[in-house]
Biopython code that builds the backbone (N, CA, C, O; Angstrom):
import numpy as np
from Bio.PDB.StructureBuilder import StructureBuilder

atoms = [
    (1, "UNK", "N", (27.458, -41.118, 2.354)),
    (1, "UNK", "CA", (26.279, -41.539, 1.627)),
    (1, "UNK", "C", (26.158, -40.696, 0.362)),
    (1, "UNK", "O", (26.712, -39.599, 0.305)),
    (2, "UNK", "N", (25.537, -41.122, -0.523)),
    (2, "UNK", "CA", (26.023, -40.779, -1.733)),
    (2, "UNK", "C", (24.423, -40.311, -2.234)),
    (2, "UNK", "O", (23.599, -41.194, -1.999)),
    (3, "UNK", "N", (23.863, -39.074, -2.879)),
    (3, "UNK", "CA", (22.940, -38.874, -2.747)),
    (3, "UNK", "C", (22.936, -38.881, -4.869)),
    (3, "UNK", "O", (23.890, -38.661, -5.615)),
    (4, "UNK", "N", (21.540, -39.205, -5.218)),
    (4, "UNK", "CA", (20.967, -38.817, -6.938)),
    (4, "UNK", "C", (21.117, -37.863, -6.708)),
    (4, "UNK", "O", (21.070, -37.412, -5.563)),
    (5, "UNK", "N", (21.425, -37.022, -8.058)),
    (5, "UNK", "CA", (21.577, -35.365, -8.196)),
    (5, "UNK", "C", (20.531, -35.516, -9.568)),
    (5, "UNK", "O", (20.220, -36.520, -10.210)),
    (6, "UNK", "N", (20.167, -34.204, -9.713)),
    (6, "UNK", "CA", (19.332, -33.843, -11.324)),
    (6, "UNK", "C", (19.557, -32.542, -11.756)),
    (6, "UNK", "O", (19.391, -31.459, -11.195)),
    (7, "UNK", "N", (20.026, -32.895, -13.023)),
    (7, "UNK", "CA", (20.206, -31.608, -13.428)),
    (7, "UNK", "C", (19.376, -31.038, -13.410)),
    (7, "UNK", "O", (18.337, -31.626, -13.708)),
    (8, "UNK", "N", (19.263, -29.311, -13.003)),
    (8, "UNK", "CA", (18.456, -28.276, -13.532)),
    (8, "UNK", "C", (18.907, -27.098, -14.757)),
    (8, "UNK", "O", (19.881, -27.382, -15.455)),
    (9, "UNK", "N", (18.415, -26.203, -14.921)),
    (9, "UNK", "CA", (18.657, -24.802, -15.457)),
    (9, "UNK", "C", (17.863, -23.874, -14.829)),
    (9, "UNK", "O", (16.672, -23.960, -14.531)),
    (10, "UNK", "N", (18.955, -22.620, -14.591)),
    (10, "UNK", "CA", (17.630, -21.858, -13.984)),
    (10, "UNK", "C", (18.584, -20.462, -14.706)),
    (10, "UNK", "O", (19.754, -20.610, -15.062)),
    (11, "UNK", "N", (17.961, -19.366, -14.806)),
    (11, "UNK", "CA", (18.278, -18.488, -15.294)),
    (11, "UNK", "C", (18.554, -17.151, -14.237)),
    (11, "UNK", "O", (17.693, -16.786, -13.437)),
    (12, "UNK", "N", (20.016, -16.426, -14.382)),
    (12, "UNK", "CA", (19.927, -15.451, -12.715)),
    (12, "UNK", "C", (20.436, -14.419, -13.517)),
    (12, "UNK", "O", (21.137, -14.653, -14.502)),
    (13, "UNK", "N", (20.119, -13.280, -13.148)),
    (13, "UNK", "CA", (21.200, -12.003, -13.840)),
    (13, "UNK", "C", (22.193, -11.977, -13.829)),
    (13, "UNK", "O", (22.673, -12.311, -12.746)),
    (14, "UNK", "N", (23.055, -11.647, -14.772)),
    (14, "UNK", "CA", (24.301, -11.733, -14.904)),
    (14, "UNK", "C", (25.359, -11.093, -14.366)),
    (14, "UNK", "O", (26.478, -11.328, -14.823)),
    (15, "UNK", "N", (25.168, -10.077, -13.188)),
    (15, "UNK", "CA", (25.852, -10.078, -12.164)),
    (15, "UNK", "C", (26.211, -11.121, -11.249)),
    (15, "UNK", "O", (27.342, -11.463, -10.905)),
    (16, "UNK", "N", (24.776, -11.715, -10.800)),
    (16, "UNK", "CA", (24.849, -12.932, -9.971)),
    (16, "UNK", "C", (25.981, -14.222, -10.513)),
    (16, "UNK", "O", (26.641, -15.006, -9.831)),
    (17, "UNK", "N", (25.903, -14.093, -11.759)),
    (17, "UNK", "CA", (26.327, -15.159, -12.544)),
    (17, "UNK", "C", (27.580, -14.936, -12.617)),
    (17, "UNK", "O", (28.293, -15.911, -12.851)),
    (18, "UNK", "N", (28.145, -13.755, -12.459)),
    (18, "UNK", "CA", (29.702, -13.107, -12.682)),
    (18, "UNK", "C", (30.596, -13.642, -10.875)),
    (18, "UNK", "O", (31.733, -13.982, -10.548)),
    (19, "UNK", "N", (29.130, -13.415, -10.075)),
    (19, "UNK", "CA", (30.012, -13.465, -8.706)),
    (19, "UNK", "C", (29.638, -15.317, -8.634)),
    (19, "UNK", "O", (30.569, -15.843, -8.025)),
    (20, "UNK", "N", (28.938, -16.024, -8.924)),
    (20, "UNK", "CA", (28.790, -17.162, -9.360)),
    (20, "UNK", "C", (30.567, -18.036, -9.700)),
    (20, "UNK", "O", (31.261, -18.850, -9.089)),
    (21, "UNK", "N", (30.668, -17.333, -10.902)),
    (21, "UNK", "CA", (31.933, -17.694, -11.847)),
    (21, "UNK", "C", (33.148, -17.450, -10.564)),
    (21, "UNK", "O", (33.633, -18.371, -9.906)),
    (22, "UNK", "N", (33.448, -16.151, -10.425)),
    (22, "UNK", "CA", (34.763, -15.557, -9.431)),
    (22, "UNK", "C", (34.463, -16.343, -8.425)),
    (22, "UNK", "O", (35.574, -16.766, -8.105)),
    (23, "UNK", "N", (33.529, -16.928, -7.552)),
    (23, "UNK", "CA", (33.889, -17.381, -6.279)),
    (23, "UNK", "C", (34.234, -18.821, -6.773)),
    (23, "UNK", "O", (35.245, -19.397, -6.370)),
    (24, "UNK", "N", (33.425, -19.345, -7.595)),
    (24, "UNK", "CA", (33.761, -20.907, -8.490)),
    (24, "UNK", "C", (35.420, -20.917, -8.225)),
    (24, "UNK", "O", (36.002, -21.808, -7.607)),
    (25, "UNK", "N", (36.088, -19.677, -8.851)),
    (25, "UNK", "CA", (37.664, -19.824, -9.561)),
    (25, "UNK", "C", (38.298, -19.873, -8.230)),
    (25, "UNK", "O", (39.331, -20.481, -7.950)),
    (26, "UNK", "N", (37.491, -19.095, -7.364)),
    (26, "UNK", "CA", (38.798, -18.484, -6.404)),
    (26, "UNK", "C", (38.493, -19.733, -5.370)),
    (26, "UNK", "O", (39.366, -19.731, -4.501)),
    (27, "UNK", "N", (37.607, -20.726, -5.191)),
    (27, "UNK", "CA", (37.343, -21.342, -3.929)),
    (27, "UNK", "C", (37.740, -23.181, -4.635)),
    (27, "UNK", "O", (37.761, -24.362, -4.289)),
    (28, "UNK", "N", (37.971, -22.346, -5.714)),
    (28, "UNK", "CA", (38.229, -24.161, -6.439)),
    (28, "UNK", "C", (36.556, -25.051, -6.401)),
    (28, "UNK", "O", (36.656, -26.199, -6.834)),
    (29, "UNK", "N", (35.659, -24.802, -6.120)),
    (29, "UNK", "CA", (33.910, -25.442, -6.056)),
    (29, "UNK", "C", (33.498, -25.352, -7.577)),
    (29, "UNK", "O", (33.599, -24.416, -8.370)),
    (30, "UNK", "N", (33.189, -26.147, -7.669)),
    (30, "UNK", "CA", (32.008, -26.120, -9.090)),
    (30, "UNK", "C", (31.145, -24.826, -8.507)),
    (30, "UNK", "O", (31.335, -24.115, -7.520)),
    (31, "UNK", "N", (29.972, -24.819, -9.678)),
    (31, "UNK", "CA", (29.076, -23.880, -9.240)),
    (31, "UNK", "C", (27.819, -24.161, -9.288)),
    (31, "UNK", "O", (26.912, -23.329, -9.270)),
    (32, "UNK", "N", (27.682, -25.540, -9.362)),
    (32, "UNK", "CA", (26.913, -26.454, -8.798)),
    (32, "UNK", "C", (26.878, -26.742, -7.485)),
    (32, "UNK", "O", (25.821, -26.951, -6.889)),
    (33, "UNK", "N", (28.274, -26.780, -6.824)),
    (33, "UNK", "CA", (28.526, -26.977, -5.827)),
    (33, "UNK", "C", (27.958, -25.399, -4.703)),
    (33, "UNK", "O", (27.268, -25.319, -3.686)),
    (34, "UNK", "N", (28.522, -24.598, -5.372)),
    (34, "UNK", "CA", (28.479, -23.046, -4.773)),
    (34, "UNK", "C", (26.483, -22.907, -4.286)),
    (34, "UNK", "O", (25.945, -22.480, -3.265)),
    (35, "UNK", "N", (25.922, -23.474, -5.536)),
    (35, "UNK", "CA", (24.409, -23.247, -5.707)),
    (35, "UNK", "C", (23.855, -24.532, -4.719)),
    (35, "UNK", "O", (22.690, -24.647, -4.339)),
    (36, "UNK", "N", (24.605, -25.158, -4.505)),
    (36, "UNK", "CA", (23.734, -26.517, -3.802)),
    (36, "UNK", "C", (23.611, -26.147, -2.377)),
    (36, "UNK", "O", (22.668, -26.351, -1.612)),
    (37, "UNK", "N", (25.149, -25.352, -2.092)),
    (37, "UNK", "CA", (25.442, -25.202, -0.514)),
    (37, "UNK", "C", (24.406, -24.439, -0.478)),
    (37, "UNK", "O", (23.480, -24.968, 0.136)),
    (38, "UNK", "N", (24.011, -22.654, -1.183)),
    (38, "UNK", "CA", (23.520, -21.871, -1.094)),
    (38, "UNK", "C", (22.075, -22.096, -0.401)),
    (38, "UNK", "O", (21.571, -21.611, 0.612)),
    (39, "UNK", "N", (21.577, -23.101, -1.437)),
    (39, "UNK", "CA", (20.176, -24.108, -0.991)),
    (39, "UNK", "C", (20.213, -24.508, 0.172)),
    (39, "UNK", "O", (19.352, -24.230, 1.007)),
    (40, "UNK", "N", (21.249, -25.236, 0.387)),
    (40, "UNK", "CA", (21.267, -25.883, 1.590)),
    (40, "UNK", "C", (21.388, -24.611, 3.045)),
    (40, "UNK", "O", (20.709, -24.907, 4.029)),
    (41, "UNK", "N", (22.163, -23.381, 3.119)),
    (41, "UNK", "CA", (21.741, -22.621, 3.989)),
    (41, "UNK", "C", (20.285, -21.857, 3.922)),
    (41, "UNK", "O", (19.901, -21.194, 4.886)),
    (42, "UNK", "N", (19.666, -21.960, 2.980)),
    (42, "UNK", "CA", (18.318, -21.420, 2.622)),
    (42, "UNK", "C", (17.478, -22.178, 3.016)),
    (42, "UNK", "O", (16.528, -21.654, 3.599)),
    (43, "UNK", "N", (17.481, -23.597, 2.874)),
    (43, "UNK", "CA", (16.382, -24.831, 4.033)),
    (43, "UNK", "C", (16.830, -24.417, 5.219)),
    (43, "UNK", "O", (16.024, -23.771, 5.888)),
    (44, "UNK", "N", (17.888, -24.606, 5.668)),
    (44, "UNK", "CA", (18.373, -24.667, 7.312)),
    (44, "UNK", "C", (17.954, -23.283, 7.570)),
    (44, "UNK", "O", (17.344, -23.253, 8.638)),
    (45, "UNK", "N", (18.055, -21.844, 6.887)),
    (45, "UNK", "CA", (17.507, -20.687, 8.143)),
    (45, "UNK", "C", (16.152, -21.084, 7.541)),
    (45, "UNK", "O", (16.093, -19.888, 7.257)),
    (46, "UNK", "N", (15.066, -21.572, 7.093)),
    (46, "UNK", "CA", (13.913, -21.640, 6.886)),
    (46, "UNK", "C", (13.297, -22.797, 7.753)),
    (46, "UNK", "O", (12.138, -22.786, 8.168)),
    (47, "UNK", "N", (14.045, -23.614, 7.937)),
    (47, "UNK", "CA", (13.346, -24.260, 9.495)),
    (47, "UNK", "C", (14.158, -23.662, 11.212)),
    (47, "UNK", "O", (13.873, -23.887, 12.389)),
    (48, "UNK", "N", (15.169, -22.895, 10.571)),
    (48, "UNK", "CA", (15.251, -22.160, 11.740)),
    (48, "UNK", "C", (13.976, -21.083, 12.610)),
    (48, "UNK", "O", (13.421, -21.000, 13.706)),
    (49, "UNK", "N", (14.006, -20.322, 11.125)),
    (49, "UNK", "CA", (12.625, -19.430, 11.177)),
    (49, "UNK", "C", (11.327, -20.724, 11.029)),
    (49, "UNK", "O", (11.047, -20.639, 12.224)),
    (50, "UNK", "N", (10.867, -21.238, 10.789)),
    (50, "UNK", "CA", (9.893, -22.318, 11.363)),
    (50, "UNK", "C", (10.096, -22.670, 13.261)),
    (50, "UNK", "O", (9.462, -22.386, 14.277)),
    (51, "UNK", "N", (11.031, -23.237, 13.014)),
    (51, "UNK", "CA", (11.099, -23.533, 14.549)),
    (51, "UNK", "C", (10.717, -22.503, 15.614)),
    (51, "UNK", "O", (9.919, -22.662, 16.537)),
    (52, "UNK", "N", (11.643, -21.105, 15.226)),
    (52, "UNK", "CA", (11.464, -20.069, 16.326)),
    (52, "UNK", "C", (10.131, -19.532, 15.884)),
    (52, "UNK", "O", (9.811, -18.480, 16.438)),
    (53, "UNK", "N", (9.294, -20.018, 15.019)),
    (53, "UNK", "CA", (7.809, -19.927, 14.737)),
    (53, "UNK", "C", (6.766, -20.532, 15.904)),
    (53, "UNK", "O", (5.741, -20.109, 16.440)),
    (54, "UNK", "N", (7.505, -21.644, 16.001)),
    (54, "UNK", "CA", (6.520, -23.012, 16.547)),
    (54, "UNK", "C", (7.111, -22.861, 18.164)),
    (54, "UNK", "O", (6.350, -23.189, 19.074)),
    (55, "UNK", "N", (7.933, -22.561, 18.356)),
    (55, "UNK", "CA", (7.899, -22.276, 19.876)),
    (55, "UNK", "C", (7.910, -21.530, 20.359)),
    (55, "UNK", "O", (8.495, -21.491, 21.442)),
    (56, "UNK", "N", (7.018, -20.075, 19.643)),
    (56, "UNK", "CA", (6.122, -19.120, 20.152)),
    (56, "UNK", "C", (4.990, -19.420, 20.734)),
    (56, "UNK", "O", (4.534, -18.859, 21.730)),
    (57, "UNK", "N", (4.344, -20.606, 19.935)),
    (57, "UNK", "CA", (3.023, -21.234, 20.098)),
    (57, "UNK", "C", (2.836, -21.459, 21.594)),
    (57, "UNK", "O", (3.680, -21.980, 22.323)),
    (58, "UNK", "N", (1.289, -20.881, 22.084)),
    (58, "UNK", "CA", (1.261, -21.221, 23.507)),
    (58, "UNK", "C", (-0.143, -22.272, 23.633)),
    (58, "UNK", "O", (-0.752, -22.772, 22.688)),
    (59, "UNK", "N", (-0.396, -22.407, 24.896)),
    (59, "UNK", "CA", (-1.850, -22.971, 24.600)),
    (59, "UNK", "C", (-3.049, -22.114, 24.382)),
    (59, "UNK", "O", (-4.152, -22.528, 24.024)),
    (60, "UNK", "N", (-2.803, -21.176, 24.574)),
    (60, "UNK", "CA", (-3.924, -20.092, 24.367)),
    (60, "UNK", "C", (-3.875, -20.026, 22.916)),
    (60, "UNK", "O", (-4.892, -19.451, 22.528)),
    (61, "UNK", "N", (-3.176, -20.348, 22.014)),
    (61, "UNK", "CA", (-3.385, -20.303, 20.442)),
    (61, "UNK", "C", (-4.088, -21.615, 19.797)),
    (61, "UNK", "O", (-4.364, -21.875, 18.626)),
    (62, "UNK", "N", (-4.268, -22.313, 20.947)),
    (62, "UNK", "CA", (-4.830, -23.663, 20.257)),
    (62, "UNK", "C", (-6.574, -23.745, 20.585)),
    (62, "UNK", "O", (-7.013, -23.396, 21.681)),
    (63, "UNK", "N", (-7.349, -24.186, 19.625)),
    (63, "UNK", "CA", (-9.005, -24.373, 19.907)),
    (63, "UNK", "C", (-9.085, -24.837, 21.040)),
    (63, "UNK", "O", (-8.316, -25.707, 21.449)),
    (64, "UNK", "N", (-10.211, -24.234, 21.859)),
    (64, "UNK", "CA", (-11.006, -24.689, 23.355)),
    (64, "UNK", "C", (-11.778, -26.589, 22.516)),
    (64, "UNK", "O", (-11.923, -26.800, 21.312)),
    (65, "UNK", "N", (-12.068, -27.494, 23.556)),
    (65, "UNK", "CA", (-12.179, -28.483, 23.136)),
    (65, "UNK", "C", (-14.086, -28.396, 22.585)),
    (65, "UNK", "O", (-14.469, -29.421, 22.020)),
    (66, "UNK", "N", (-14.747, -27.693, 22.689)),
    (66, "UNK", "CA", (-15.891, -27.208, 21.627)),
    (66, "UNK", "C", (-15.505, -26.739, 19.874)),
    (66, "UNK", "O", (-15.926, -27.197, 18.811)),
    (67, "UNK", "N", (-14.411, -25.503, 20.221)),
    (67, "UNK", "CA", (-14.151, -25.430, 19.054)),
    (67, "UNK", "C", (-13.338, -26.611, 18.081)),
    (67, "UNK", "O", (-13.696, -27.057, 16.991)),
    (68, "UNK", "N", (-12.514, -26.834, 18.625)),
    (68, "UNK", "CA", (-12.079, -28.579, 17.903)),
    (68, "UNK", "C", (-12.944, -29.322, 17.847)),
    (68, "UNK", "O", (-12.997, -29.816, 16.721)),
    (69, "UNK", "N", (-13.842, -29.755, 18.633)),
    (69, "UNK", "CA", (-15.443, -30.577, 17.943)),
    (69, "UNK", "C", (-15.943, -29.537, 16.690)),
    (69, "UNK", "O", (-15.914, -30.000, 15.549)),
    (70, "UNK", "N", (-16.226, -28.675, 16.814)),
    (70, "UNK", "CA", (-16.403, -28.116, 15.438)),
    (70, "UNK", "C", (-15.922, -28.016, 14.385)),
    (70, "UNK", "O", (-16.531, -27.836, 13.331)),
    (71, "UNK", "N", (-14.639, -28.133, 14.552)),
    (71, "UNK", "CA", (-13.511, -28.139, 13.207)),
    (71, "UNK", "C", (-13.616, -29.225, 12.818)),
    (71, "UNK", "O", (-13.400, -29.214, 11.606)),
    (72, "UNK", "N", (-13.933, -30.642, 13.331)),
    (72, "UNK", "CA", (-13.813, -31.501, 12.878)),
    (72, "UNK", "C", (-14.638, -31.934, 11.980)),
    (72, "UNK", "O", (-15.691, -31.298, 12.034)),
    (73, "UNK", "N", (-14.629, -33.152, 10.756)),
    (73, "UNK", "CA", (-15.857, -33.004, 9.753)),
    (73, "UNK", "C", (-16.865, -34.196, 10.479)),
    (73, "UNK", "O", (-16.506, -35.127, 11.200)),
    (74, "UNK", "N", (-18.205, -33.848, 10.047)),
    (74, "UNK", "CA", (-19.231, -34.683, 10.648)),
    (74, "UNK", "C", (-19.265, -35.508, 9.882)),
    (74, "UNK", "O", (-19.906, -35.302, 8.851)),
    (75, "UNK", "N", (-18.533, -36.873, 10.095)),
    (75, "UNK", "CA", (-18.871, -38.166, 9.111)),
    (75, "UNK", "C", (-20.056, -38.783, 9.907)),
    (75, "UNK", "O", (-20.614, -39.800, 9.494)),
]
sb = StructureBuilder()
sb.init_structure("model")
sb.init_model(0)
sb.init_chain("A")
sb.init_seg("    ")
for serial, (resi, resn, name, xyz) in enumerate(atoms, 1):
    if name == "N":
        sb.init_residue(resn, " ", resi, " ")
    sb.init_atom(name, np.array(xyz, "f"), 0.0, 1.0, " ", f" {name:<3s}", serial, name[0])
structure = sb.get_structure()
């Protein structure tokens, strides 16, 4: 499946930008490519860390059924 892309610009220090370039040469990847994957492990541990967030959750963290009548708005 073939996904729209959009260009950006973003600006990184030029170290970053040096190891950017060398891994580009040495792995044969654009650095578009290098920056997309990067993203892409940066969502995946961020719903990792979400997940092992959410199934900490017990029922004792959730409102007694008074306090959820209260949260709710009085239309």
């Amino acid at each position: 499946m073939k996904f729209l892309k959009e260009k950006i610009s973003v600006s990184i220090e030029s170290s970053l930008a040096k190891i950017l370039d060398e891994s580009s040469k040495s792995s044969g990847s654009s650095k578009s490519a290098l920056v997309e994957e990067a993203l892409h492990q940066w969502v995946e541990n961020r719903l990792a860390e979400d997940a092992r967030a959410t199934a900490k959750a017990t029922f004792g963290d959730l409102p007694s059924e008074n306090e959820w009548t209260e949260l709710q708005p009085k239309w």
